[in-house]
C-alpha positions in Angstrom: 1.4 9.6 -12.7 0.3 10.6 -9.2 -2.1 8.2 -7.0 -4.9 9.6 -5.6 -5.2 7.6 -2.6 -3.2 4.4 -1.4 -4.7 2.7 1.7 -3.0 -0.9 3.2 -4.8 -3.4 4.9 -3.9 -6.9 6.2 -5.4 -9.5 4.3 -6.3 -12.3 6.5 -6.9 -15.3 3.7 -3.4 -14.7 2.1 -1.8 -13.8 5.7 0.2 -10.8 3.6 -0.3 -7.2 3.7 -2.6 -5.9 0.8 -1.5 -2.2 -0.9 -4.5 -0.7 -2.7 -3.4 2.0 -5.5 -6.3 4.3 -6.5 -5.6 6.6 -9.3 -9.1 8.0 -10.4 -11.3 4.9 -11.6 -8.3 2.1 -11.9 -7.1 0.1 -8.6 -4.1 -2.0 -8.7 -3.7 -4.4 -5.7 -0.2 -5.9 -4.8 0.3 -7.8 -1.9 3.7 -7.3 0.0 5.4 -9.8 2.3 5.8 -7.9 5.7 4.9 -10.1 9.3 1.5 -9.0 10.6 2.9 -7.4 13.6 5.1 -4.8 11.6 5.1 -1.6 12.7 2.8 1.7 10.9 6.1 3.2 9.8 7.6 0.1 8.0 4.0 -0.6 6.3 3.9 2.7 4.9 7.4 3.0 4.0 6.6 -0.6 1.8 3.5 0.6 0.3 5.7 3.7 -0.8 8.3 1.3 -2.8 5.0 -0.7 -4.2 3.5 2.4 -5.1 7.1 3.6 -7.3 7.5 0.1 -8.8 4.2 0.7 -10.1 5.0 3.5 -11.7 3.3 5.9 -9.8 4.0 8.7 -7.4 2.6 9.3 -4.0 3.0 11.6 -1.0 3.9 9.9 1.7 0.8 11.5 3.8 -1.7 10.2 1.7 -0.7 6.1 2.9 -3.0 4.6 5.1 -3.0 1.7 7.3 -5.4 -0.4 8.5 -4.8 -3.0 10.9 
């Protein structure tokens, strides 16, 4: 299955980065270990591995960080 959209965004109360998988209606949310002060490209490149242990496939253009 393909997501549709994947967007990351630090998540303050847990102190963790947050991956949000949209696939149509459904959202999974997984939360990833990464410091705060990682860098775009190692964000995106964890959010890609979340994304595949999910079971889903994502170009890599569609990630998007939020800091």
């Amino acid at each position: 299955m393909r997501a549709d959209q994947v967007e990351v965004s630090w998540d303050a109360g847990k102190a963790k980065w947050l991956v949000r998988i949209v696939n149509g209606e459904e959202v999974i949310r997984r939360y990833c270990n990464l410091p705060k002060n990682a860098d775009e490209k190692t964000v995106a490149a964890e959010a890609q591995k979340t994304v595949q242990d999910e079971g889903y496939e994502a170009d890599p253009t569609i990630v998007s960080v939020r800091r």
